[in-house]
DSSP file (Angstrom, degrees, kcal/mol; ACC not computed):
  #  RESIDUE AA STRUCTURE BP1 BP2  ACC     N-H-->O    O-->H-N    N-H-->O    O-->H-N    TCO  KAPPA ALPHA  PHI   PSI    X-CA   Y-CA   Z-CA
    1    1 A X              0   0    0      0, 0.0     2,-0.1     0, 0.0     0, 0.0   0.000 360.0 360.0 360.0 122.0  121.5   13.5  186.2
    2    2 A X        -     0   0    0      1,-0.1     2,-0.4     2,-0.0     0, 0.0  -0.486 360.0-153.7 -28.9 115.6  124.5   14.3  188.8
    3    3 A X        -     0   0    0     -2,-0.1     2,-0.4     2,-0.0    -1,-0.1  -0.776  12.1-174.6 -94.4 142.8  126.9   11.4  189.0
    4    4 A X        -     0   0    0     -2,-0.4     2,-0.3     2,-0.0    -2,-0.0  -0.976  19.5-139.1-144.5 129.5  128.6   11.5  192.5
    5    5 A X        -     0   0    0     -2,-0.4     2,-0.4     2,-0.0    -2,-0.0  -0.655  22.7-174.1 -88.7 144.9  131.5    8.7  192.7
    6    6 A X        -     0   0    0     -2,-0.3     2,-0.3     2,-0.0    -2,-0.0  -0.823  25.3-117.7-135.4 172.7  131.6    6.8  196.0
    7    7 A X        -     0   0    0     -2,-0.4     2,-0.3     2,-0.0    -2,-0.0  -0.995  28.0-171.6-105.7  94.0  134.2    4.2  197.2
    8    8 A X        -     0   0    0     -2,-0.3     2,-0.3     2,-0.0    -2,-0.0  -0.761   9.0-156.1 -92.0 139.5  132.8    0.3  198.1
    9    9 A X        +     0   0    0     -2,-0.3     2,-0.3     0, 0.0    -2,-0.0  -0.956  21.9 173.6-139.4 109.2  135.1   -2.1  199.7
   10   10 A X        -     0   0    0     -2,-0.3    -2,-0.0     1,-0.2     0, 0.0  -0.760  37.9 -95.6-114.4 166.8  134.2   -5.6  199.0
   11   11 A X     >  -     0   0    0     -2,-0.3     4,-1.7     1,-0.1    -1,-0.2  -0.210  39.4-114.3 -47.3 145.1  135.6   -8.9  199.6
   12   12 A X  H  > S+     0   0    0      2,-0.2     4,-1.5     3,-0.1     5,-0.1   0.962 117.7  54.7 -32.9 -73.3  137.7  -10.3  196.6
   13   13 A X  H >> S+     0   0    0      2,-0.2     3,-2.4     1,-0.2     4,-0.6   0.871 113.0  51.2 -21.2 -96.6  135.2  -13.5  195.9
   14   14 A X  H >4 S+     0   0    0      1,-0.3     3,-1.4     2,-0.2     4,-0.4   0.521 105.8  57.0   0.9 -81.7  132.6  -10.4  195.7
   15   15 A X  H >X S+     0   0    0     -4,-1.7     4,-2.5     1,-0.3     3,-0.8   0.745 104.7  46.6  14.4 -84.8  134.7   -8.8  193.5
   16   16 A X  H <X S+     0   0    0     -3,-2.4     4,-0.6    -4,-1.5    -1,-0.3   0.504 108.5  49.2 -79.2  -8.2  134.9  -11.2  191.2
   17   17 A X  H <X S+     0   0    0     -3,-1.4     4,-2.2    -4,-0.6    -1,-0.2   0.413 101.5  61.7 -97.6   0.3  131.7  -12.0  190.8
   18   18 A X  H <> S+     0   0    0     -3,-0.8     4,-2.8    -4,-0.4     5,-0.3   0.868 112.1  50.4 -75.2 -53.5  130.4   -8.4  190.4
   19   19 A X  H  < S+     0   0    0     -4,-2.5     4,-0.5     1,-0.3    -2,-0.2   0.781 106.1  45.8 -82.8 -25.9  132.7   -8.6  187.6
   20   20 A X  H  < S+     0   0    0     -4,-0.6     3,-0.4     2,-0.1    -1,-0.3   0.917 117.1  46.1 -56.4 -48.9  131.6  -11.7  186.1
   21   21 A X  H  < S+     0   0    0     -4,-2.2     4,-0.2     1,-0.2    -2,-0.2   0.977 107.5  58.6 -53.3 -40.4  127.6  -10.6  186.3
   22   22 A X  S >< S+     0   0    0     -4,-2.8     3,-2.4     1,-0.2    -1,-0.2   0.867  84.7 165.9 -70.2 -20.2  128.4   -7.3  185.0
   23   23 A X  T 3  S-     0   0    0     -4,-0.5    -1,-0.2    -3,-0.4    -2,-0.1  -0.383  75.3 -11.9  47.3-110.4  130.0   -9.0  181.5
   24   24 A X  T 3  S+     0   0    0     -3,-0.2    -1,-0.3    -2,-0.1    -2,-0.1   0.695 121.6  91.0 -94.4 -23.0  130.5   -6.5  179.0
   25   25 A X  S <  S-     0   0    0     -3,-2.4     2,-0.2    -4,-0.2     0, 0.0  -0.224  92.0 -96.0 -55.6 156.3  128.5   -3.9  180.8
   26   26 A X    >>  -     0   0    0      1,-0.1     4,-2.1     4,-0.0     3,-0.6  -0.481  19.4-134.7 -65.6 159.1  130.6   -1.6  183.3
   27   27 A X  H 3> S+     0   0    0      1,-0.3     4,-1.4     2,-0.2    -1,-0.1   0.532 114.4  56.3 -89.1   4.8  130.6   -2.8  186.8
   28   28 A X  H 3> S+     0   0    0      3,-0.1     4,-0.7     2,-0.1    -1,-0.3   0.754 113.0  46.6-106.3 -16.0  129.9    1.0  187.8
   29   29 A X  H <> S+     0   0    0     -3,-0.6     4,-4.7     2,-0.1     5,-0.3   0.870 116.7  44.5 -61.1 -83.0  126.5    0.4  185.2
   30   30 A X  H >X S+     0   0    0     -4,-2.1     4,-0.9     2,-0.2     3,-0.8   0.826 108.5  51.9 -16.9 -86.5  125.7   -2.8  186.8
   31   31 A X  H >X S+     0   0    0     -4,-1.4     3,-3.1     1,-0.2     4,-0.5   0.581 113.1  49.0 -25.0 -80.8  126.0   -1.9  190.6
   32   32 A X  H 3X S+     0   0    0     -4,-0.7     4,-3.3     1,-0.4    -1,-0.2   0.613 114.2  46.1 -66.6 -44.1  123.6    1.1  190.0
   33   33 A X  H <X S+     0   0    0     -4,-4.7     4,-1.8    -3,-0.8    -1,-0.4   0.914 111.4  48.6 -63.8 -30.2  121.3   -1.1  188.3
   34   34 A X  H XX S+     0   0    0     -3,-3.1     3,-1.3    -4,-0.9     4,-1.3   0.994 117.0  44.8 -69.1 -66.5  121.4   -3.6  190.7
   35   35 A X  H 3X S+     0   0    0     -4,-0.5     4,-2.9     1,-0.3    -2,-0.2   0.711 101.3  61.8 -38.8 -50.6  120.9   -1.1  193.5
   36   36 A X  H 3< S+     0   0    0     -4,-3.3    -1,-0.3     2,-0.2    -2,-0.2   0.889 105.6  46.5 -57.1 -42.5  118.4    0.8  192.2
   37   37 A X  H XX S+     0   0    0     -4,-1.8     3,-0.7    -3,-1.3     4,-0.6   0.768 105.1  59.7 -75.9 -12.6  115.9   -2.2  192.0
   38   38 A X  H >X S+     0   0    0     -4,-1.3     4,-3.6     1,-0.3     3,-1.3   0.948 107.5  47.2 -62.1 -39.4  116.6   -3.3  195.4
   39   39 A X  H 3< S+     0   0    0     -4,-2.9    -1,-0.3     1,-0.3    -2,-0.2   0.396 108.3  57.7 -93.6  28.5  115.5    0.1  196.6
   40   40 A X  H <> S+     0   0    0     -3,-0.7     4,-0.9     3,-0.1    -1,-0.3   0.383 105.5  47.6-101.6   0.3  112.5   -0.1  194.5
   41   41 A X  H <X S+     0   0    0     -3,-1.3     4,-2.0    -4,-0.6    -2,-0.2   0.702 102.5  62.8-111.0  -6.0  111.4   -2.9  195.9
   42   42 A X  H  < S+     0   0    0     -4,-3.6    -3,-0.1     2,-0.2    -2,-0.1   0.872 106.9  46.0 -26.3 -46.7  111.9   -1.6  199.2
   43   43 A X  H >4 S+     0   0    0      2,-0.2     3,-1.6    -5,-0.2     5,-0.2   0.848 110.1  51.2 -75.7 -47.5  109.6    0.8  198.5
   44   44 A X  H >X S+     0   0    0     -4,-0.9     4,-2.6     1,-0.3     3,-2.1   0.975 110.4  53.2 -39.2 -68.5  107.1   -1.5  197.1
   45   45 A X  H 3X S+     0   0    0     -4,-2.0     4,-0.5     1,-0.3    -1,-0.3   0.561 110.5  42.9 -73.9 -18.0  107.6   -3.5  200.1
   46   46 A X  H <4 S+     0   0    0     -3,-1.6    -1,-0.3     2,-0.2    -2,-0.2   0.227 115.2  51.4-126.2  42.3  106.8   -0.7  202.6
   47   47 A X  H X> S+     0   0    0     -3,-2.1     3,-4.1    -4,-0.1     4,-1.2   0.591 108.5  49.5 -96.4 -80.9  103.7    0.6  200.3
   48   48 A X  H 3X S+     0   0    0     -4,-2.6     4,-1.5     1,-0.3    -3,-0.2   0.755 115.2  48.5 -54.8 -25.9  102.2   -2.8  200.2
   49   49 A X  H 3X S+     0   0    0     -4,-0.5     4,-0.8    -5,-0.3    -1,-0.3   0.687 110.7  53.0 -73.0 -27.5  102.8   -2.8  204.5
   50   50 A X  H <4 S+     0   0    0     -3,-4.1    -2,-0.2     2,-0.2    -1,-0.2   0.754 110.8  38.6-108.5 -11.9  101.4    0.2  204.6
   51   51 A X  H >X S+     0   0    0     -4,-1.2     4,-2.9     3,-0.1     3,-0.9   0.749 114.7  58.5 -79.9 -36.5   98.0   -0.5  202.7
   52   52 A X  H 3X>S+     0   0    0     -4,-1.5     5,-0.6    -5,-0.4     4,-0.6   0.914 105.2  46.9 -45.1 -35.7   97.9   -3.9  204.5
   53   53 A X  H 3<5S+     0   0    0     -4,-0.8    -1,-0.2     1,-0.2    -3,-0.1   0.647 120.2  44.3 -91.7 -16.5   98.0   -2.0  208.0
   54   54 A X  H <45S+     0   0    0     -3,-0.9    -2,-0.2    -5,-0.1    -1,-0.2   0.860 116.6  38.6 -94.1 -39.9   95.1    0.3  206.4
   55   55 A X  H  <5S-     0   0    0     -4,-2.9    -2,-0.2     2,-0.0    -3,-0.1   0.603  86.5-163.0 -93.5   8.0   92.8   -2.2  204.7
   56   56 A X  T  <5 -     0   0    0     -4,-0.6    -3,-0.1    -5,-0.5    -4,-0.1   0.915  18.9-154.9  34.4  66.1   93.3   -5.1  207.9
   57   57 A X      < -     0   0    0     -5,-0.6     2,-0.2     1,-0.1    -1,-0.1  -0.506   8.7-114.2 -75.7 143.4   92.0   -8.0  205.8
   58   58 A X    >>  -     0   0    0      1,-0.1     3,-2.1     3,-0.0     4,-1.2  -0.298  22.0-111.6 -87.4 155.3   90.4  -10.9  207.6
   59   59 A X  H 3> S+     0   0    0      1,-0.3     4,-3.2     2,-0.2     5,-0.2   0.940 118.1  57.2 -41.9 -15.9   91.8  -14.1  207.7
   60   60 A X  H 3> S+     0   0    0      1,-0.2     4,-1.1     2,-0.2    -1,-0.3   0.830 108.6  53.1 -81.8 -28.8   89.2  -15.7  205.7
   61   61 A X  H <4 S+     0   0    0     -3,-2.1    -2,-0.2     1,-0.2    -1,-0.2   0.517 109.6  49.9 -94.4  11.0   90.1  -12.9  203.0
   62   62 A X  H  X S+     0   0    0     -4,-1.2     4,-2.1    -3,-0.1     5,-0.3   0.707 108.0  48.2 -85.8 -41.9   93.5  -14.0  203.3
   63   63 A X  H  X S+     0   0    0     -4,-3.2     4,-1.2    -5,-0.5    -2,-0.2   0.744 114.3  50.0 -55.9 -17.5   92.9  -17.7  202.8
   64   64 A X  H  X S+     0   0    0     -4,-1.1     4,-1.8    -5,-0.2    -1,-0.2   0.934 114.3  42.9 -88.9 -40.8   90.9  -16.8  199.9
   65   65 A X  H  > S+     0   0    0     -5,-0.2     4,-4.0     2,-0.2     5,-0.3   0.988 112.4  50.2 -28.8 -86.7   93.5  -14.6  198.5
   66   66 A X  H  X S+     0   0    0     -4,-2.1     4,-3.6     1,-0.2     5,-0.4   0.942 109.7  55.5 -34.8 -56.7   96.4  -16.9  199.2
   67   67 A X  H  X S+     0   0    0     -4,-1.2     4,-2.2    -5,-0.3    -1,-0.2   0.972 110.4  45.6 -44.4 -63.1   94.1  -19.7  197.4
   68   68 A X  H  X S+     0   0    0     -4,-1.8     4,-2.5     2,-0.2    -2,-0.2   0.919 106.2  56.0 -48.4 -53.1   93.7  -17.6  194.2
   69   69 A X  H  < S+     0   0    0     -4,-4.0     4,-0.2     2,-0.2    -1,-0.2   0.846 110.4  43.6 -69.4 -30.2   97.1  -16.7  193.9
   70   70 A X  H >X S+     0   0    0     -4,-3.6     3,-3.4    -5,-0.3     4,-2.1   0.983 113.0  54.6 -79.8 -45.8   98.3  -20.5  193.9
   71   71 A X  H >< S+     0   0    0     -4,-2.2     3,-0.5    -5,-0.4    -2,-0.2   0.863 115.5  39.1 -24.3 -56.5   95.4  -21.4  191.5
   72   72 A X  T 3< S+     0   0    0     -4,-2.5    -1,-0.3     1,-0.2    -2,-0.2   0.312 118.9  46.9-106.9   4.4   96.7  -18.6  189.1
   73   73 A X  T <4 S+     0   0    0     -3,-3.4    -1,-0.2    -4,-0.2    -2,-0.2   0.617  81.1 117.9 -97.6 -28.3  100.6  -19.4  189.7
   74   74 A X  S << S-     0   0    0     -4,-2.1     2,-0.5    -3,-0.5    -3,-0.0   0.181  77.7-103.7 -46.5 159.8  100.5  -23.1  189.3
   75   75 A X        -     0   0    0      1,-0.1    -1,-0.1     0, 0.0    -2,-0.1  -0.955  48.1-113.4 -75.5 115.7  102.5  -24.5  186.4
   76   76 A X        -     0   0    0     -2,-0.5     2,-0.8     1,-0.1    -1,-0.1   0.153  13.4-122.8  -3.8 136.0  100.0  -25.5  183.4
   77   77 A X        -     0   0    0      3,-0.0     2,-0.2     2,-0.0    -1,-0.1  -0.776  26.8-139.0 -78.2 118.8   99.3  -28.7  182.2
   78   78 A X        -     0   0    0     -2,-0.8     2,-0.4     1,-0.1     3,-0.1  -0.642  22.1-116.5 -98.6 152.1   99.9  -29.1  178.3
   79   79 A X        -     0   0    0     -2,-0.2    -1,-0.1     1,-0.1    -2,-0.0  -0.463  35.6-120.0 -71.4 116.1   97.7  -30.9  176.5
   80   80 A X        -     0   0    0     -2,-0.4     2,-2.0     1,-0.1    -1,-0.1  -0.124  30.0-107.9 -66.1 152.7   99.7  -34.1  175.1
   81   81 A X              0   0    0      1,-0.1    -1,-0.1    -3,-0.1    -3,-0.0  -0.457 360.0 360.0 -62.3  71.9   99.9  -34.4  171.2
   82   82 A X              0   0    0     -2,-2.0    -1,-0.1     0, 0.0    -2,-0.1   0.190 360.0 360.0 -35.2 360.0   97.7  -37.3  169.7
């Protein structure tokens, strides 16, 4: 893979907190990581827009959807100890 160095000009505050996340990693590791997942969910995000605008779901198959997903997100109950 090609490395090409670029130039960023951030705020101090910024700064310094790039350098805190980044910890023992390099901050030139970090950014790239950081970066890279934002533009993979970019891409996710304009995939999933672009089967949404192809399969047109109806609203009843969104409520039903929407429904599922909290079912299956909720926090779990645990079963107390007796």
């Amino acid at each position: 893979m090609t490395i090409r160095r670029i130039t960023i000009s951030v705020p101090e505050e910024v700064a310094r907190r790039i350098k805190e996340a980044a910890a023992d990693a390099s901050v030139s590791a970090w950014v790239t990581s950081v970066i890279e997942e934002r533009l993979e969910d970019a891409e996710l995000d304009r995939l999933w827009d672009e089967f949404y605008r192809s399969v047109r779901p109806r609203r009843a198959d969104i409520a039903r959807a929407n429904t599922l997903f909290r079912q299956l997100t909720r926090p779990r109950r645990r079963k107390s100890a007796a």
